[in-house]
C-alpha positions in Angstrom: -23.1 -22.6 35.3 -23.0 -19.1 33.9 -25.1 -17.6 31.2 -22.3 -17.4 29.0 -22.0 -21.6 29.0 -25.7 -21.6 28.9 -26.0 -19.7 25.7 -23.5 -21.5 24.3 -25.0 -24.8 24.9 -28.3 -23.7 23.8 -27.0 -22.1 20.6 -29.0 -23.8 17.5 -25.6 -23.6 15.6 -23.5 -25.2 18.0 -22.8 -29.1 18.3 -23.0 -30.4 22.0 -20.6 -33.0 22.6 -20.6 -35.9 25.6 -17.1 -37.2 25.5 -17.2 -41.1 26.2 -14.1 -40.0 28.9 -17.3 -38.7 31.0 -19.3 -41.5 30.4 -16.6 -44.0 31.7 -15.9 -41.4 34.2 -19.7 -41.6 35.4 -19.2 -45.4 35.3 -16.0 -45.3 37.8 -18.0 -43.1 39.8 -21.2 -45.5 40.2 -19.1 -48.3 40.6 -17.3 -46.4 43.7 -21.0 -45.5 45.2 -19.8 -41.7 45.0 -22.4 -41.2 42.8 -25.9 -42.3 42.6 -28.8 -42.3 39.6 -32.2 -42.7 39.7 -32.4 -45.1 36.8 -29.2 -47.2 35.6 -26.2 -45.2 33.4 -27.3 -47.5 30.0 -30.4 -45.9 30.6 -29.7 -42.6 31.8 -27.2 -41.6 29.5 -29.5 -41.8 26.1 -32.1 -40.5 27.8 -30.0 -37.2 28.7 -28.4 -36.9 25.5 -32.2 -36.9 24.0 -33.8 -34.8 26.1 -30.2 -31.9 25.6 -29.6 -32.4 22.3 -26.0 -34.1 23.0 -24.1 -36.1 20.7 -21.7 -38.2 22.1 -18.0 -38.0 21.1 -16.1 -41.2 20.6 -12.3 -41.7 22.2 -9.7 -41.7 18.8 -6.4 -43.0 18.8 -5.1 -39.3 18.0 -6.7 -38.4 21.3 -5.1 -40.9 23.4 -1.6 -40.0 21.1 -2.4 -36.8 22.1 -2.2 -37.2 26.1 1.2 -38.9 25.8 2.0 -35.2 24.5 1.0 -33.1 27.3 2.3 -31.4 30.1 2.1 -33.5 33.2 -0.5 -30.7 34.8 -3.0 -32.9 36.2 -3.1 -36.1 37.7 -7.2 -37.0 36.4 -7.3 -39.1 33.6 -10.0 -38.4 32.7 -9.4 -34.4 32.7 -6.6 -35.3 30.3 -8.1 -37.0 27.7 -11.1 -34.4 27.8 -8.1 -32.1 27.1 -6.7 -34.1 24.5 -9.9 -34.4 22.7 -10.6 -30.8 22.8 -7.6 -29.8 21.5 -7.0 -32.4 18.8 -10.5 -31.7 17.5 -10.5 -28.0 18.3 -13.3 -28.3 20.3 -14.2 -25.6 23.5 -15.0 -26.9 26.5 -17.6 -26.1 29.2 -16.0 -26.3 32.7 -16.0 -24.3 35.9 -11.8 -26.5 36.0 -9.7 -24.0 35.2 -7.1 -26.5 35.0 -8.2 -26.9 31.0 -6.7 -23.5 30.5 -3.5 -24.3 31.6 -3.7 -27.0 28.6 -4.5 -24.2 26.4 -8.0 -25.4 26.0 -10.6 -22.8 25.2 -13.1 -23.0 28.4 -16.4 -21.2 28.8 -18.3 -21.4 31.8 
């Protein structure tokens, strides 16, 4: 991650978001065995969002509205409803995807 994206996320004015897309993501993942945790996700995910200051950011129906609205640019569907949540709540996102940019999604990394 760059310094730029570090900042950012450090920033005592800025609100750190965990999209519940990643969470569920995380969850796919585990269940796959591509990824593995030292403790279980129910556990690890509070803990993390303690520990960085995170707040975690719920899925809306204007969200999920939103997806049906984009350009067919990626295939994750995950990556598109992170989109769709960034751009519905005017949110910036921290990813080294620059797919995000082709949504029009303001990225720092």
């Amino acid at each position: 991650m760059g310094s730029r994206a570090r900042t950012a996320l450090a920033h005592p004015d800025n609100d750190v978001l965990l999209s519940i897309a990643s969470c569920w993501e995380l969850a796919v993942k585990l269940s796959l065995r591509k990824l593995r945790l030292a403790r279980s996700l129910d556990q690890f995910i509070p803990e993390q969002l303690r520990l960085n200051g995170f707040s975690l950011l719920d899925i809306q129906l204007n969200h999920v509205v939103r997806v049906a609205d984009l350009p067919f640019r990626h295939r994750d569907p995950f990556d598109r409803l992170l989109a769709a949540q960034a751009l519905e709540d005017d949110l910036t996102m921290v990813s080294a995807d620059r797919i995000f940019r082709k949504y029009g999604v303001a990225v720092i990394w």
